[in-house]
N, C-alpha and C positions, 0 to 999 in steps of 0.2 A: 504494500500500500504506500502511495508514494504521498506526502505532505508537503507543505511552504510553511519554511521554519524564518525568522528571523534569523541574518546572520550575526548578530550582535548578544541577543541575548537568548535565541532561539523559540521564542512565542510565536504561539500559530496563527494568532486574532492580528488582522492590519485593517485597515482603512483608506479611503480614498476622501476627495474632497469633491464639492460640488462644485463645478467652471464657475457657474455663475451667483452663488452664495457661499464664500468660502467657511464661512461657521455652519453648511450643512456635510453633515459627514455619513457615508455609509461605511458600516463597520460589516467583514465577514472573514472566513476562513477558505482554507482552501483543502479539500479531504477527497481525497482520492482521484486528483486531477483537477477537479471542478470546484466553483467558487460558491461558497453556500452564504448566503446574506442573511443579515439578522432582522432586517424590515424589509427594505426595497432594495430590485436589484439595477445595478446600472453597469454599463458598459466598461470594462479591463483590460487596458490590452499591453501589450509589452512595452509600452510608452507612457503607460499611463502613471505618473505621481502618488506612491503608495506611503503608507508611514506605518510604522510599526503600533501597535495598541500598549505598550510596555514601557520601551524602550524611546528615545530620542530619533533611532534609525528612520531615515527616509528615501527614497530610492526609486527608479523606475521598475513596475514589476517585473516587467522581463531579465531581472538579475539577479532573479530571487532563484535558486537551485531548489529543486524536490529533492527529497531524503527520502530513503525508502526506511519503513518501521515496522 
């Protein structure tokens, strides 16, 4: 089963920000490939501005490595 770990502190929960209201945030995980959102889902993609739910870490998702567990 492959996961997206945080490389910093290893948390699986990250978040994105909304373009157009940056204080709206969708928070999800990503479990077994695919991205599971906690309210609403929106658009990810390897470009996209991710930040850690933990940690300070922020990154674009596409440099986030799966771990298999």
């Amino acid at each position: 089963m492959e996961s997206v770990e945080c490389p910093d502190c290893g948390c699986q929960k990250f978040y994105v920000k909304n373009p157009d209201d940056p204080y709206e945030l969708y928070v999800f995980e990503c479990e077994s490939g695919r991205l599971v959102f906690e309210d609403e889902t929106v658009d990810v993609g390897d470009d996209t501005e991710t930040y850690c739910d933990r940690c300070a870490w922020h990154g674009r998702y596409g440099t986030l490595n799966p771990t298999n567990k």
